[in-house]
ROKOLFI-625743 format. One record per residue (C-alpha): x, z, y; residue in three letters; residue number from 0. Coordinates in Angstrom, 1 decimal. Layout:
PT	x	z	y	type	seq
PT	X	Z	Y	ALA	NUM $
...
% end
This chain:
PT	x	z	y	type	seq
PT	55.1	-61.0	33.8	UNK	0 $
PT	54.5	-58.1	31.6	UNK	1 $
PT	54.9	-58.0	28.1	UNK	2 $
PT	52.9	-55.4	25.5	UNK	3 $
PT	55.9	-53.1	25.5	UNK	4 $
PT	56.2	-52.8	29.1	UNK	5 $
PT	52.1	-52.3	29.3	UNK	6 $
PT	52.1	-49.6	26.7	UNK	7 $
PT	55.2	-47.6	28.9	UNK	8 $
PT	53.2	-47.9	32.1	UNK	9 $
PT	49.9	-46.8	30.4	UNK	10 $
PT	52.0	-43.9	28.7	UNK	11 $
PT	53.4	-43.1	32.4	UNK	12 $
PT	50.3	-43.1	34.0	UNK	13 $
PT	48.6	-40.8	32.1	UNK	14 $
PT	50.8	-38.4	32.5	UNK	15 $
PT	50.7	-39.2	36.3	UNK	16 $
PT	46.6	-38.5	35.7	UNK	17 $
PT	47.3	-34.9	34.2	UNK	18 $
PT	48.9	-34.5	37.6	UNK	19 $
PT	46.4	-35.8	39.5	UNK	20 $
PT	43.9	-33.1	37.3	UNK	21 $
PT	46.6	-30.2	38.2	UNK	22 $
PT	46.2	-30.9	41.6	UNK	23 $
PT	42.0	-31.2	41.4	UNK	24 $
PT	42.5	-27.3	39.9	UNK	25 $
PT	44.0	-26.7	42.9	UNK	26 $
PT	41.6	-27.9	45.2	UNK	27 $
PT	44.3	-30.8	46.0	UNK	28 $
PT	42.6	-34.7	46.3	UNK	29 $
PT	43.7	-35.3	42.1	UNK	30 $
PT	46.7	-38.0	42.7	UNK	31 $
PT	50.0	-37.5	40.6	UNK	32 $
PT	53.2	-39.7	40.9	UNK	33 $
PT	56.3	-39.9	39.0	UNK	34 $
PT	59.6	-41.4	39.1	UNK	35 $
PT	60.9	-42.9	36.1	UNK	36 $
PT	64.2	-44.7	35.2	UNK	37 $
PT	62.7	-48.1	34.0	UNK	38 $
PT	65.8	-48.5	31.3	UNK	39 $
PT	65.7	-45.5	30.0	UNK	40 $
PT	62.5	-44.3	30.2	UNK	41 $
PT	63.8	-41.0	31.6	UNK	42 $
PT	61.2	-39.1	34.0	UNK	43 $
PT	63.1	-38.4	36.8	UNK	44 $
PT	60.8	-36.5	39.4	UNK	45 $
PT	56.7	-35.6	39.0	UNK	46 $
PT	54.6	-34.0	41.9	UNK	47 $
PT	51.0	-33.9	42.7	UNK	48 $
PT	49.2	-34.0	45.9	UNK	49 $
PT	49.6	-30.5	48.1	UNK	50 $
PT	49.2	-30.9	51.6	UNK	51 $
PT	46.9	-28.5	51.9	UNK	52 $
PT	48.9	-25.8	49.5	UNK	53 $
PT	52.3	-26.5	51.6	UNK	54 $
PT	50.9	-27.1	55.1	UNK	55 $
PT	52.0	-30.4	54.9	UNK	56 $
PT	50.2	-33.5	56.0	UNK	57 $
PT	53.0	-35.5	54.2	UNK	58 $
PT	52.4	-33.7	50.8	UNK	59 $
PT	51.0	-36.7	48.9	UNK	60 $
PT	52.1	-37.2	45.5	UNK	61 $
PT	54.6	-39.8	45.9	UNK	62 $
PT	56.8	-38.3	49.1	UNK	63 $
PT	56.7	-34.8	46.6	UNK	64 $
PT	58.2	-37.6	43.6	UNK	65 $
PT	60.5	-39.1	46.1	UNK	66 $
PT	61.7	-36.2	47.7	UNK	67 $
PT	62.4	-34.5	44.4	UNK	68 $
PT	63.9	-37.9	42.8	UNK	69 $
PT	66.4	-37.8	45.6	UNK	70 $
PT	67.6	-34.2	45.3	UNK	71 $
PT	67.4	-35.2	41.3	UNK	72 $
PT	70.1	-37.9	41.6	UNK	73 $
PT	71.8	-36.7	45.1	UNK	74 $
PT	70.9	-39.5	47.1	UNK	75 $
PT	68.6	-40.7	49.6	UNK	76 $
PT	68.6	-44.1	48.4	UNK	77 $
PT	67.1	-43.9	45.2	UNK	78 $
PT	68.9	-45.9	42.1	UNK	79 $
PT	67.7	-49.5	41.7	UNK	80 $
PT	66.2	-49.1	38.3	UNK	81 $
PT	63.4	-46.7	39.2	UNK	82 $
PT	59.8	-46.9	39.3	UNK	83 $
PT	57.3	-44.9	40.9	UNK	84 $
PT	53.8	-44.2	39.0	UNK	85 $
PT	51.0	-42.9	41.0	UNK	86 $
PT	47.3	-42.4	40.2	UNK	87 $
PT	46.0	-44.3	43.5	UNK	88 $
PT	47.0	-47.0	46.0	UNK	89 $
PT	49.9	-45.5	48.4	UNK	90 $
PT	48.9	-44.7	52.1	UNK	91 $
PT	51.0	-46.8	54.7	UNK	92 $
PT	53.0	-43.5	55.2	UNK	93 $
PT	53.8	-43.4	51.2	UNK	94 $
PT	54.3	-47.3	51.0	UNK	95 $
PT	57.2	-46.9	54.0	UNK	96 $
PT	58.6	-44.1	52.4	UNK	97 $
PT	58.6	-46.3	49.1	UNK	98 $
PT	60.6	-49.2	51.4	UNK	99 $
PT	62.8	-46.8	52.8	UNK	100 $
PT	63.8	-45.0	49.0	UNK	101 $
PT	64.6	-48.7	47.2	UNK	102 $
PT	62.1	-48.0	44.8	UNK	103 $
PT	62.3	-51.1	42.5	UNK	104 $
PT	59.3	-51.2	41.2	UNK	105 $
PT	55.8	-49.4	41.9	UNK	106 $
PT	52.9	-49.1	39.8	UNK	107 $
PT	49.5	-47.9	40.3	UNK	108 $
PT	46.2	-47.1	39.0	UNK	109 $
PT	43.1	-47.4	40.9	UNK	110 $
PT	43.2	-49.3	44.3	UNK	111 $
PT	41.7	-47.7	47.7	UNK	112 $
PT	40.3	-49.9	49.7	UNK	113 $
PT	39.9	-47.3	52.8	UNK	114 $
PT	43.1	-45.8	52.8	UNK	115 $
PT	45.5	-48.0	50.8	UNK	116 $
PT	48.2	-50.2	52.2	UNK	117 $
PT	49.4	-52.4	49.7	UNK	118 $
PT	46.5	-54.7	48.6	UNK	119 $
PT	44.6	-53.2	51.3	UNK	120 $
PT	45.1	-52.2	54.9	UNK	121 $
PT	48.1	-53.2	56.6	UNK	122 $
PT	49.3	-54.5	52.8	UNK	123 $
PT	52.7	-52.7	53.6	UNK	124 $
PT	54.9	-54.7	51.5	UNK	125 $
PT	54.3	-58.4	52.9	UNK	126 $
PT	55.2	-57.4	56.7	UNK	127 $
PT	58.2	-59.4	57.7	UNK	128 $
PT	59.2	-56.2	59.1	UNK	129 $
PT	59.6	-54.4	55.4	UNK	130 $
PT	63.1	-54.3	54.9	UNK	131 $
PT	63.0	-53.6	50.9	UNK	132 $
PT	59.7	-54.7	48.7	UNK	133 $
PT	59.0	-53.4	45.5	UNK	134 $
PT	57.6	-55.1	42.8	UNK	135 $
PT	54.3	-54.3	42.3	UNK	136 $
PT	51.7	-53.4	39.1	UNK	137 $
PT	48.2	-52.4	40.1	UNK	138 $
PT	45.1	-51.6	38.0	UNK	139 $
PT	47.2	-49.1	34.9	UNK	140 $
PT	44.6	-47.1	33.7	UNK	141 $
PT	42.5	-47.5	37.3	UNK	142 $
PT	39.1	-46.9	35.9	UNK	143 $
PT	40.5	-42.8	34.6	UNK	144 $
PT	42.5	-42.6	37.9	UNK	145 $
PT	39.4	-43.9	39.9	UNK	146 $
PT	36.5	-41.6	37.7	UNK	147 $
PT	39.3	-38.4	38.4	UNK	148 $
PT	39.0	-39.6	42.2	UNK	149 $
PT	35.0	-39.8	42.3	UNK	150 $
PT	34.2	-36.6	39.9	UNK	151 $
PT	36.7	-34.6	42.4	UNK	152 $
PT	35.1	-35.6	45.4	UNK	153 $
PT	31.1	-36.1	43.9	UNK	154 $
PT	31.7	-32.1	43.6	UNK	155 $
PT	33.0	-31.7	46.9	UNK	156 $
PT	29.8	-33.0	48.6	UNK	157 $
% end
């Protein structure tokens, strides 16, 4: 369960993971940001925003920039226990194994995707017996901002 405290850190969090999200939209990037944060310290370990399309990289999404950079941050590929990942939008299946794979503790995020997501959606990542390491996992932080971001990006688009 989470207590006022811990709601008022992840809403904190996630909007800063929404300016990212707005960094990458100035870019021309689909506007998601992701951080990774040391949940006892409240120390921001790694930030990134979408850029596949700025590095030529189908893997660019926010959270394997976060992870990637969290690892080289703290010299391991297996990220410390304590650490949560923030991220404006329901992880892909390729984000949510790369999540497994890193020991992320917990993850939280805003607005759900019910075409692309694959952790209340989709394959729903986590609950495979296959998934060797399951994070806990917060949904709906600031999801109407991360979803209007999401929707004004892409409304202009068409």
């Amino acid at each position: 369960m989470v207590d006022e405290q811990d709601q008022a850190r992840d809403a904190y969090w996630m909007a800063r993971a929404l300016d990212l999200a707005k960094q990458a939209a100035g870019l021309g990037e689909a506007p998601i940001g992701a951080l990774v944060v040391d949940s006892k310290t409240q120390t921001l370990i790694a930030e990134a925003h979408n850029e596949p399309i700025t590095l030529h990289d189908p893997s660019g999404h926010a959270e394997i920039l976060a992870i990637r950079r969290a690892g080289i941050a703290l010299s391991n590929y297996r990220l410390a226990p304590e650490l949560t990942l923030y991220v404006t939008l329901e992880p892909c299946t390729m984000c949510a194994g790369a999540i497994s794979h890193a020991r992320i503790a917990r993850l939280v995020y805003g607005a759900s995707d019910a075409k692309g997501g694959a952790v209340e959606h989709g394959v729903r990542f986590f609950e495979q017996k296959t998934c060797h390491w399951r994070p806990k996992v917060t949904s709906g932080i600031l999801a109407e901002p991360c979803a209007d971001t999401l929707r004004t990006f892409f409304r202009a688009r068409r």
